[in-house]
N, C-alpha and C positions, 0 to 999 in steps of 0.2 A: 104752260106749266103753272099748275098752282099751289100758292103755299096758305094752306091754313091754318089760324089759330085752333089752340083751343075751343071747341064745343061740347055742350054737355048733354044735348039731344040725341037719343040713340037712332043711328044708321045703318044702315049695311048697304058692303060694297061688293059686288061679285070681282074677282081678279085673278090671274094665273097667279101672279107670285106676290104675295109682301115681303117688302125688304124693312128690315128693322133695323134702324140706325142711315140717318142724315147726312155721315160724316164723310169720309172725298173717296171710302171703298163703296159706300152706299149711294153715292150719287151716281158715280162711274157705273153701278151696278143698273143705276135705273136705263142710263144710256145703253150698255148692253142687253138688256131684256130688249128692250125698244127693237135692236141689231138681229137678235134671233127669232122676233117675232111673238114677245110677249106683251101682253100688258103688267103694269105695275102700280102697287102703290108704297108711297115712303111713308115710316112711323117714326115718329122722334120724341121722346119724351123732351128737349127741350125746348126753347123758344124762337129761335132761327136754326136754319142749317147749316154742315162746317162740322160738326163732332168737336176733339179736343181742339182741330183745327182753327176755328173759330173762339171758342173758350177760352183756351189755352195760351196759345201762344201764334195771333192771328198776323204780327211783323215778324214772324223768325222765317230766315230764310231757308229755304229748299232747294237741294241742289238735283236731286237723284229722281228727276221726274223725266222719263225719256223724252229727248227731241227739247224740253226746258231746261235752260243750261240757270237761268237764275229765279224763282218769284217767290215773293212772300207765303207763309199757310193762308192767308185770305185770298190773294190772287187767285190759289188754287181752287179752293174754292169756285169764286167768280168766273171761272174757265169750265169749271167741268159744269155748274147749272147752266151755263152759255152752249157743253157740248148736249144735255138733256134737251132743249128745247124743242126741237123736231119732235120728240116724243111725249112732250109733256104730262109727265108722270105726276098725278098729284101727289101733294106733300102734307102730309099733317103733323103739324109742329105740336107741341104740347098735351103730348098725348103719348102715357106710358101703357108697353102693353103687360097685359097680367095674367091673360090666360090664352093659350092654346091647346085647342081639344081638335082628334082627328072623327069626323063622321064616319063611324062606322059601314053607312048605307053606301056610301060616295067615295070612301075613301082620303077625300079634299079635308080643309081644313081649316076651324073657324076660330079666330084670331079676335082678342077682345080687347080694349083698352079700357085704362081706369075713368074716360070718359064719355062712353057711348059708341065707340065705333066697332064694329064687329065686319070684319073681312070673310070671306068664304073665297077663300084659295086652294092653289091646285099643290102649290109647295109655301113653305117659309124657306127667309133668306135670312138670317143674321151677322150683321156687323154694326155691330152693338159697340165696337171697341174694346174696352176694356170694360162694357155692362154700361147702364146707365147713368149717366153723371147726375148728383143730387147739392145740392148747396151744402156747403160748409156751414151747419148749424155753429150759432153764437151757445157757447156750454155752462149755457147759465140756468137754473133751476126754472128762475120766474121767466126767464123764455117761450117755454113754450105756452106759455096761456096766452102770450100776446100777439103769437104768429099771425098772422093773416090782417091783422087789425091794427098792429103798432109794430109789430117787429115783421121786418120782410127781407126776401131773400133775392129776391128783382121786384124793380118798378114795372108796373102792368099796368097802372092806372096814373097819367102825371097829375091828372086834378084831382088824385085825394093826398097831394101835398103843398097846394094851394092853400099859400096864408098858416101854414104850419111851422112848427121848430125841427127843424130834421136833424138829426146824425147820421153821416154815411160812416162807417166802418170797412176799412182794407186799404190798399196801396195799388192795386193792379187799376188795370184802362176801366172796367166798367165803373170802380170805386172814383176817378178821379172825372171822364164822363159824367154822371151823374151828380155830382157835387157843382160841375159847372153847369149844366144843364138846368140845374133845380134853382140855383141864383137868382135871384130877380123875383123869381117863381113861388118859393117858399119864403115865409117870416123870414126865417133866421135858418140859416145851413154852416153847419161844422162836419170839416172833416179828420176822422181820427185813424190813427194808422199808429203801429207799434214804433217806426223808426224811422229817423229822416231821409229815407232814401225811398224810392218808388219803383213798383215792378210793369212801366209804363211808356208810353212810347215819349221820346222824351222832348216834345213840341207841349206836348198835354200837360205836361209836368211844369213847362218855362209858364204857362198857361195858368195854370191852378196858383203860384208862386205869386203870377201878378194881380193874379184876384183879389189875393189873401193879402197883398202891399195895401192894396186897392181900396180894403173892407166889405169887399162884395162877399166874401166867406171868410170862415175862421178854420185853423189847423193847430191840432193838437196832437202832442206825438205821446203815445199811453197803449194802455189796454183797455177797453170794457173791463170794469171791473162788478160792478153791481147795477141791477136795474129797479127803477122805484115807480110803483103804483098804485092808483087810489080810484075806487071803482071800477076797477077793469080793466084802467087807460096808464099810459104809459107818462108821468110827470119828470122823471127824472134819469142820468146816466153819469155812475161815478166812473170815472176815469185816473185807473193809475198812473202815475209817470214819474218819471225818475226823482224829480222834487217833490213826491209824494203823492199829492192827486187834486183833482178837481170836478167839481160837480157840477152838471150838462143838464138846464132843462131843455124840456125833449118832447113832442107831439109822438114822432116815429122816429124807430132805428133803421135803417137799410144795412144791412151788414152783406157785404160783397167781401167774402174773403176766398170764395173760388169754389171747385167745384171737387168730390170725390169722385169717385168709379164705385158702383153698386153694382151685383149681377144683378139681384135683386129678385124677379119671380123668376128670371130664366132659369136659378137653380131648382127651381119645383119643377119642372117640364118634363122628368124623367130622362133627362142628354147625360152621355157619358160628361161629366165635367171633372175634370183634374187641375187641381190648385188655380181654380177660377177662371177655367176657361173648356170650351167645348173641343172636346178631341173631334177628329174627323178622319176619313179617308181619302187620301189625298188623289185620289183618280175623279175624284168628282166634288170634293172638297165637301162630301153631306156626313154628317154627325150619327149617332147611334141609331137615330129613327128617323127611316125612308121618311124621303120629303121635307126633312130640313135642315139646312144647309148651312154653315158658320165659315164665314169670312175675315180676314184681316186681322187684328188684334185681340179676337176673342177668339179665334181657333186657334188648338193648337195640335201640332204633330212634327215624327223625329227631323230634325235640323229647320223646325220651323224658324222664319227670318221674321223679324215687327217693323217691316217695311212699309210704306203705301202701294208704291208698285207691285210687292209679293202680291197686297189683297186684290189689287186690277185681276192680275193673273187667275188667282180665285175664284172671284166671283166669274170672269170668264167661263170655266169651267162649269163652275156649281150650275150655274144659267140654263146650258146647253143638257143639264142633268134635268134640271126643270123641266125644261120643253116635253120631258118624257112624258111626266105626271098632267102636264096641261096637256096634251097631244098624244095618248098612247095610241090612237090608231093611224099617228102619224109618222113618217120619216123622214126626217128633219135633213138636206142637204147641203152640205158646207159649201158657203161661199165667200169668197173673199169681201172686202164692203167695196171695194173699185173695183169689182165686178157685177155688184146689184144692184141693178136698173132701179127699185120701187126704190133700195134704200137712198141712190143718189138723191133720186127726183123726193124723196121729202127734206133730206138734209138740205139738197142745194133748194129746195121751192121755201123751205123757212128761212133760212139767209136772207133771200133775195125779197120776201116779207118783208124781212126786219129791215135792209135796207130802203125800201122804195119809200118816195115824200109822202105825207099824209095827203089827203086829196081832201 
């Protein structure tokens, strides 16, 4: 299975099904395509896989996962790309899609991202979540002239903060992450957060506390208030705070204050969507137009549940509705998975892969 970054060179992939969205119903999703005999490919607008899973809130524990009586949203994660393997679906991280158009000639359907990749599939899958998650922009006017350049929303690059003055902004794991990461690393690292308290796992927190004893970084508790610059570059960051405020020079910002929900193009697609989310039919879990299919937190229908395991169930379904559109002149026969010989012999022949010594 592979996971790729971001690329900006255009490709194309032929594939039965794209699933859109990373998150533990589109992982699960990939493994079941693999089960009924599809191929697939994952599209994530963000930078690893996990969905809110990951983002969000990657220590809160899970209870309502069948047959896992206890594991963190990251374990889950690490279990279900551990159950894809066998099938190994590739994954392209960093890569939002923006257009789906169906060919007229073929029926099939070609699937674009805002960075070169272009899919020709037989269906779309969506479990999107709650749409694509986007960074919590800093709402400051002189912001956005310095995006990409002085003001950033993740680290992508660690050596263009090499020997700089950095401010990281927020309180959550990747704000406090990164701040200790960057130590040593950059000139001078200050990290600012509204209040003394952290939304962090709290080893990372004892962590940051002793840094900051330490003088290996500074902690400031405030807002953004004003951003200051002279030719284009980012010199300065006033900082409110309760005793009034104080003034931060400054190469870069990193502002990590989390992340929104965007539907974002999915609302152009022409889908039945009701208060931000994709109605569906629930006998095959596919939306207003044949051949694509809304899963998990972005579908919705009457007594829908915002479960994990509802969307298992889902995309189950949706899957087996796929096969139609990749395979119309086929008839697709139920089997159980410990009844299917080819599927054992690949699940159990990649195990036993993964375990044998290297030679």
């Amino acid at each position: 299975m592979s996971e790729e970054a971001a690329s900006t060179g255009e490709q194309t992939f032929r594939t039965d099904v794209v699933i859109i969205g990373a998150g533990p119903v589109g992982l699960f999703a990939a493994f079941e395509a693999g089960v009924v005999g599809l191929s697939c490919h994952i599209v994530d607008a963000l930078e690893q896989v996990g969905g809110q899973c990951t983002e969000l809130y990657p220590e809160k524990p899970i209870f309502d996962i069948p047959a896992v009586p206890i594991c963190t949203a990251r374990q889950l994660i690490e279990r279900l790309m551990e159950q894809c393997k066998p099938f190994a679906p590739p994954i392209h991280l960093g890569h939002r899609v923006m257009r789906v158009e169906r060919q007229e000639d073929t029926g099939r359907w070609l699937v674009a991202t805002d960075r070169g990749l272009v899919f020709d599939a037989a269906a779309v899958l969506l479990s999107a979540g709650n749409g694509a998650f986007v960074p919590q922009r800093v709402s400051l006017p002189e912001a956005q002239a310095l995006e990409g350049r002085h003001v950033h929303y993740a680290v992508r690059k660690r050596a263009m903060f090499s020997d700089q003055r950095v401010v990281i902004a927020g309180g959550g794991d990747s704000a406090l992450d990164w701040a200790l990461a960057l130590r040593g690393h950059a000139k001078h690292v200050t990290l600012v957060h509204r209040r003394d308290a952290f939304r962090a796992a709290e080893a990372t927190v004892q962590e940051v506390k002793r840094a900051v004893a330490a003088g290996q970084l500074d902690l400031v508790i405030g807002t953004i208030a004003a951003l200051s610059e002279r030719d284009g570059a980012l010199r300065s960051i006033d900082v409110k705070t309760i005793g009034g405020g104080v003034t931060l020079e400054a190469d870069h910002l990193i502002a990590l204050y989390g992340l929104v929900a965007d539907l974002g193009p999915i609302a152009q697609w022409g889908l039945d969507v009701r208060a931000g989310r994709i109605a569906v039919d629930t006998s095959y879990y596919e939306s207003s137009t044949p051949g694509i299919f809304a899963v998990g937190d972005i579908a919705t229908y009457p007594n829908k549940q915002k479960l994990i395991l509802s969307g298992f169930h889902e995309a189950s379904l949706a899957l087996r509705k796929a096969y139609t559109y990749a395979f119309p002149d086929q008839k697709r026969v139920h089997v159980h998975s410990s009844y299917d010989p080819k599927l054992s012999e690949r699940i159990l022949g990649a195990a036993a892969a993964e375990e044998a010594p290297n030679s």
